[in-house]
N, C-alpha and C positions, 0 to 999 in steps of 0.2 A: 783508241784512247791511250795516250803515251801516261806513262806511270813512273814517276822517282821515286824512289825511298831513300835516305842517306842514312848512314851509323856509322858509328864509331867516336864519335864525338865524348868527351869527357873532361876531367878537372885534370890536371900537371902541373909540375912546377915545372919551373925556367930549366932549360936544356933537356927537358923530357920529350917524349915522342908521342904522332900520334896517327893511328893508320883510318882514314875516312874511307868508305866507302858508297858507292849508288849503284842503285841495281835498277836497272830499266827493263820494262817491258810495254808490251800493245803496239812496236811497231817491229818492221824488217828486220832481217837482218844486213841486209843489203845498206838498207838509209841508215841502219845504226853504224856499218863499217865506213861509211865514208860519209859521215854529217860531224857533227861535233859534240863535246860531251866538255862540262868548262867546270870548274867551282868558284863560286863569288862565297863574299863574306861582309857582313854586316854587322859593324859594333852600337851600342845604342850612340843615339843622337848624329852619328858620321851615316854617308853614303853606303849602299852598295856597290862592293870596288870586288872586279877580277882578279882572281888568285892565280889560275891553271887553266890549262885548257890544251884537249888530245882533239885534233880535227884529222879528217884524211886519213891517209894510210897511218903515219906516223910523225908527223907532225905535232907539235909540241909547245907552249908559250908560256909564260910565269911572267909575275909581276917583279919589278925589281926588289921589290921588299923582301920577297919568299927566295931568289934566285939562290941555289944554292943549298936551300935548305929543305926543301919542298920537291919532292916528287910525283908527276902524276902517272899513272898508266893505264893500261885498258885490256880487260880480257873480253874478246868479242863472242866466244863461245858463249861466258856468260851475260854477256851485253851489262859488264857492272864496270866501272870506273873507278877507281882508286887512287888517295891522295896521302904519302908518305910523306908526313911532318917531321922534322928532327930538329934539333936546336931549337926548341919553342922560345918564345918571349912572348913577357903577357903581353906586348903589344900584337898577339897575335889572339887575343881572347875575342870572340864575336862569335854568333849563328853564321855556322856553315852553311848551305845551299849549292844542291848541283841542279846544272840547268843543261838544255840538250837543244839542238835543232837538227835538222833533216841538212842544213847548207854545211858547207866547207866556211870556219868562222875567223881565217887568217885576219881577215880583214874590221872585225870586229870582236875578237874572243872578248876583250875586256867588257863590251857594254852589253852590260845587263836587257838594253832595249832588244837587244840583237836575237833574243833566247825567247822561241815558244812555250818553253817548257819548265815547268821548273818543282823542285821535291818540298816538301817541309822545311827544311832545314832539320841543323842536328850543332849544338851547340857544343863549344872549347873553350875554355875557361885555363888559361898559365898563373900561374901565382908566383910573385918573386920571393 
């Protein structure tokens, strides 16, 4: 049984920072080092829309919106995921969500249909 958790989520204002994390467990380590681990974000009333996403060895994707401002990375030791916010704008405030598959997601990181798996969320909140 695969398991997300996220944290880190909290309130900022505009140009603040903010470090997410997900911490996976219940499966390999093997399908955890070469599957995919992404973060989607959901504001009220808009879609679920792809933020990041570490697939493969090291492999990497961002939405244009976050390009630049947004870091993702992956410590496989601890099978957790990490998402380095900086430059916040509140058009960046929604429920975060990390979500995970066993595949290689080059090919679909962004769509949410794509992802077995997925955490609670963990909310971000920018204030201008």
């Amino acid at each position: 049984q695969v398991h997300l958790v996220e944290s880190g989520g909290g309130s900022v204002q505009a140009g603040g920072s903010l470090r997410l994390s997900c911490a996976a467990s219940g499966y390999a380590y093997s399908a955890y080092s070469r599957g995919c681990m992404a973060w989607f974000r959901q504001a009220p009333g808009k879609e679920r829309e792809g933020v990041a996403a570490y697939t493969g060895v090291r492999s990497t994707y961002y939405a244009d919106s976050v390009k630049g401002r947004f870091a993702i990375s992956r410590d496989i030791a601890e099978r957790t995921v990490y998402l380095q916010m900086d430059g916040l704008k509140p058009d960046d405030t929604a429920m975060y969500y990390c979500a995970a598959d066993f595949r290689i997601c080059s090919g679909f990181w962004w769509d949410p249909s794509g992802f077995s798996y997925w955490g609670q969320g963990t909310q971000v909140t920018v204030s201008s």
